[in-house]
C-alpha positions as CSV (number, residue, x, y, z in Angstrom):
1,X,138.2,119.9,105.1
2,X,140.6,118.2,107.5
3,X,142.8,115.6,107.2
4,X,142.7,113.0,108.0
5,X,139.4,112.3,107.2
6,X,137.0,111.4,104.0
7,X,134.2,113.5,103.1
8,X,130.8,112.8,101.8
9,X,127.4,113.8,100.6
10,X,124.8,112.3,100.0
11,X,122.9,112.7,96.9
12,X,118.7,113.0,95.9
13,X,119.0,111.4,92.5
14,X,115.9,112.5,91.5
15,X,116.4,116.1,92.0
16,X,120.2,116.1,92.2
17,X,120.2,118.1,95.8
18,X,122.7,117.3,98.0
19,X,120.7,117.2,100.7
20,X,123.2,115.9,103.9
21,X,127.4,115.9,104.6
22,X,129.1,113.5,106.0
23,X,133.3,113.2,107.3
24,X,134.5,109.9,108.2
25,X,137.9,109.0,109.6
26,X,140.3,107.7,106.5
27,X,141.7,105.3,109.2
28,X,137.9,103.0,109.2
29,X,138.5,100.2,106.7
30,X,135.9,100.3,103.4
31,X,133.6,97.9,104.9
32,X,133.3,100.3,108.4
33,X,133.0,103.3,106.0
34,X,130.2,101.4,104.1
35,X,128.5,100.3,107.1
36,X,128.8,104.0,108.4
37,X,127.3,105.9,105.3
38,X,124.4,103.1,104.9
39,X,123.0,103.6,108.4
40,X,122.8,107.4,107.9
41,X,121.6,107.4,104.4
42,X,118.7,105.1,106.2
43,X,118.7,108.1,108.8
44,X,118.1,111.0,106.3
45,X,115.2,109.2,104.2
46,X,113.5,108.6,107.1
47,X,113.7,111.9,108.4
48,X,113.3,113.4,105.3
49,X,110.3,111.3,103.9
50,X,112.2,110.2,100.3
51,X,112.7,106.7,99.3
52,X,115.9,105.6,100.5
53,X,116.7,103.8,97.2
54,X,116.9,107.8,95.8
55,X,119.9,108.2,97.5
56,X,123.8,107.6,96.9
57,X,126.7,109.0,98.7
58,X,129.2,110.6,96.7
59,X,132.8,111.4,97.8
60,X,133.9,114.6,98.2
61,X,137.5,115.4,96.1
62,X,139.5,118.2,97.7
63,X,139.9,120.7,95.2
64,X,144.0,121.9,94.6
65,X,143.3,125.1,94.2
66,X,141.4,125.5,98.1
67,X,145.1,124.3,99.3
68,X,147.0,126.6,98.2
């Protein structure tokens, strides 16, 4: 992961399957980064045929133990 930047994946809640990644820059404010995420999660339902209301984004937390 680099920094600098937020990382994120979105979610099937139905099956659990991450089924797309996503990095942001940390510098957008939270309404940019929500704007951002909405338009692809509208993306990947289309393209993958699922009912966009079965998806979330979830944030990625970078593990301590991969830094060192």
């Amino acid at each position: 992961m680099k920094a600098g930047e937020k990382h994120y994946k979105c979610v099937n809640s139905k099956t659990g399957y991450v089924i797309y990644y996503h990095s942001l820059s940390s510098r957008l404010s939270k309404d940019e980064v929500k704007a951002e995420l909405e338009k692809i999660r509208t993306r990947v339902a289309i393209q993958n045929g699922i009912y966009l209301e079965t998806l979330y984004w979830d944030e990625m937390k970078q593990d301590a133990e991969l830094t060192q």
